[in-house]
N, CA and C of each residue as an Amber inpcrd file, in Angstrom:
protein
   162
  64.6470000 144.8180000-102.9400000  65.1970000 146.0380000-103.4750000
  64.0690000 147.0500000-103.6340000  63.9950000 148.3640000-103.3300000
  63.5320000 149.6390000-102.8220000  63.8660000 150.1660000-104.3410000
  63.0780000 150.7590000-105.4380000  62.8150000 151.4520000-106.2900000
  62.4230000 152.8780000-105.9780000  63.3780000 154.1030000-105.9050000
  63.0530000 155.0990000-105.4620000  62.5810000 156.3620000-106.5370000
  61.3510000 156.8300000-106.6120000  60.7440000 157.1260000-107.4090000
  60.3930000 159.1150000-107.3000000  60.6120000 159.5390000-108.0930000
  60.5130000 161.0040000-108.2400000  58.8470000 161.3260000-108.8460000
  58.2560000 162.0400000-107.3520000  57.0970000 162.6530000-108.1460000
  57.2770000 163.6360000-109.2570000  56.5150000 164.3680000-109.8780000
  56.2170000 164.5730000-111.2340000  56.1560000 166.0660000-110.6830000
  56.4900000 166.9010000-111.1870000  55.8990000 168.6930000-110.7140000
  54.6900000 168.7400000-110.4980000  53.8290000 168.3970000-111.0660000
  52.1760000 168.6450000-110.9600000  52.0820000 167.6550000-109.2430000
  52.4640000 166.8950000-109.1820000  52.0410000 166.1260000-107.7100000
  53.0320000 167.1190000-106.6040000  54.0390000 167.3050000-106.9070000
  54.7170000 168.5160000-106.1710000  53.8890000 169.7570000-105.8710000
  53.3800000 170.2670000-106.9700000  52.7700000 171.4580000-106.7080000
  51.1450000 170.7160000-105.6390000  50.6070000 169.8340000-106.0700000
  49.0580000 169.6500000-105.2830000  49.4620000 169.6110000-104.0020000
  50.4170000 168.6390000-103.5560000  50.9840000 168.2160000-102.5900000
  51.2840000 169.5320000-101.5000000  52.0430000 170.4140000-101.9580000
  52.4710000 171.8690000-101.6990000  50.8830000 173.0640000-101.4700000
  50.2190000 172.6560000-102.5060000  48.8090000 173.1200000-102.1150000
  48.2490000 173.4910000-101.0850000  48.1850000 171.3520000-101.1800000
  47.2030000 171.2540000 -99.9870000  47.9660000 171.8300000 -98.3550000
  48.9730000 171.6370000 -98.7580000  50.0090000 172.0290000 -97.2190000
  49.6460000 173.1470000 -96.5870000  49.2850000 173.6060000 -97.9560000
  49.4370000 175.6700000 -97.5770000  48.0770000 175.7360000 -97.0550000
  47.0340000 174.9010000 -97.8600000  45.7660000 175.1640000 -97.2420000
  45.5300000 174.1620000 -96.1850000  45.9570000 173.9520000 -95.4220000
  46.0680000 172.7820000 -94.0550000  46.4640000 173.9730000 -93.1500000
  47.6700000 174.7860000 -93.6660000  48.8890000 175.1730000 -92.7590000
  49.1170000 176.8800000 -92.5000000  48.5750000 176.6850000 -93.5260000
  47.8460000 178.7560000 -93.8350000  49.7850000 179.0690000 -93.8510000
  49.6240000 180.1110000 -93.2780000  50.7970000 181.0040000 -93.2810000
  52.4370000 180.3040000 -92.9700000  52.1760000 179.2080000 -92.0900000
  53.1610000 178.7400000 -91.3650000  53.9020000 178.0740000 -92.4990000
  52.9550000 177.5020000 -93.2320000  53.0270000 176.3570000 -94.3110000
  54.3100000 177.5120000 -95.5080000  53.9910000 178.5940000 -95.6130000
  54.3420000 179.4410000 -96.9750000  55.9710000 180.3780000 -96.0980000
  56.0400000 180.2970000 -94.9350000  56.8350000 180.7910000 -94.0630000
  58.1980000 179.4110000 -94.3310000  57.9870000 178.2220000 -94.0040000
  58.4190000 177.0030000 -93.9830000  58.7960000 177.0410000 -95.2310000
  58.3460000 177.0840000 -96.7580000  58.4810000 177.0110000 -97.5930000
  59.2530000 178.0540000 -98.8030000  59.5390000 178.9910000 -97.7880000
  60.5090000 180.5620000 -98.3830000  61.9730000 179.8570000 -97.6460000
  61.4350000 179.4910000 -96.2390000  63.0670000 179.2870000 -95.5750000
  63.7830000 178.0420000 -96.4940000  62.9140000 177.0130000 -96.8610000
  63.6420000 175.7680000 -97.2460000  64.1160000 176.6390000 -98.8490000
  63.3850000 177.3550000 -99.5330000  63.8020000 177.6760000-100.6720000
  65.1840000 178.5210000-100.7010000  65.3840000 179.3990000 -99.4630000
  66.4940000 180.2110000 -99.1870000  67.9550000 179.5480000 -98.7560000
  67.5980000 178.4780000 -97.9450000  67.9550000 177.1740000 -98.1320000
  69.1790000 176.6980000 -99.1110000  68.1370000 175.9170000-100.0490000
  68.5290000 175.2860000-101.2430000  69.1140000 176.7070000-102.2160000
  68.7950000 177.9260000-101.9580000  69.4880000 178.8890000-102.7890000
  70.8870000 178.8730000-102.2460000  71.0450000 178.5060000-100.8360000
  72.5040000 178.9210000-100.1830000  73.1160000 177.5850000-100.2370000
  72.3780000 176.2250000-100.6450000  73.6240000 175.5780000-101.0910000
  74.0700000 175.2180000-102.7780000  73.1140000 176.3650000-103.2530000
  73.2700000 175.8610000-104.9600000  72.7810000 174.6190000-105.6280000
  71.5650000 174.3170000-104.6430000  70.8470000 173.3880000-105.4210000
  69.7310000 173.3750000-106.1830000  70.2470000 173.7690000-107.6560000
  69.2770000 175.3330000-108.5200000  68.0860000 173.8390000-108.9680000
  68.4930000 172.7990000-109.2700000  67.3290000 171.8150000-109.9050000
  65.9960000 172.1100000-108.5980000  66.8590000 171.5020000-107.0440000
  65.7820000 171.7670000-106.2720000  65.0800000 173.5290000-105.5690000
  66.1800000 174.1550000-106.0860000  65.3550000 175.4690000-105.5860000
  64.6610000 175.9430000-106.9360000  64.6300000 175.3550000-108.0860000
  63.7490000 175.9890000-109.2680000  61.9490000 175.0560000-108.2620000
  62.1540000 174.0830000-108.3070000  60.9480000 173.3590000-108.2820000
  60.4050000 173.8650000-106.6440000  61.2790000 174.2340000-105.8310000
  60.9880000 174.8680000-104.4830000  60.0550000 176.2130000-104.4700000
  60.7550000 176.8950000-105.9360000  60.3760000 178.2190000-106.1910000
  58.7540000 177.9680000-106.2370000  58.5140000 176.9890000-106.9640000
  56.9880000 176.7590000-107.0910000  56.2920000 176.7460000-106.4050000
  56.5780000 176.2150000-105.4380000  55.7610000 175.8320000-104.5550000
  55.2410000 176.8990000-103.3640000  56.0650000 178.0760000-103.4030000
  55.5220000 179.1560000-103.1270000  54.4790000 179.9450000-103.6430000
């Protein structure tokens, strides 16, 4: 049995970080669409924590 585990906001945000600084622009482009996304299906828990990560 598979225990499926939710990172923490703070590992969300490093995680999201480092992406942006790997990925420069593409990374923050990728990360508006998925947030616009989750705004158009009303998934406010994951587009609050999406918001961040911009």
């Amino acid at each position: 049995m598979t225990t499926a585990t939710n990172p923490d906001e703070e590992a969300v945000l490093a995680a999201a970080r480092e992406l942006i600084a790997r990925r420069g622009a593409a990374a923050r482009d990728e990360a508006a669409a998925r947030t616009a996304e989750l705004e158009r299906q009303a998934r406010w828990p994951e587009h609050a924590l999406a918001r961040l990560e911009q």
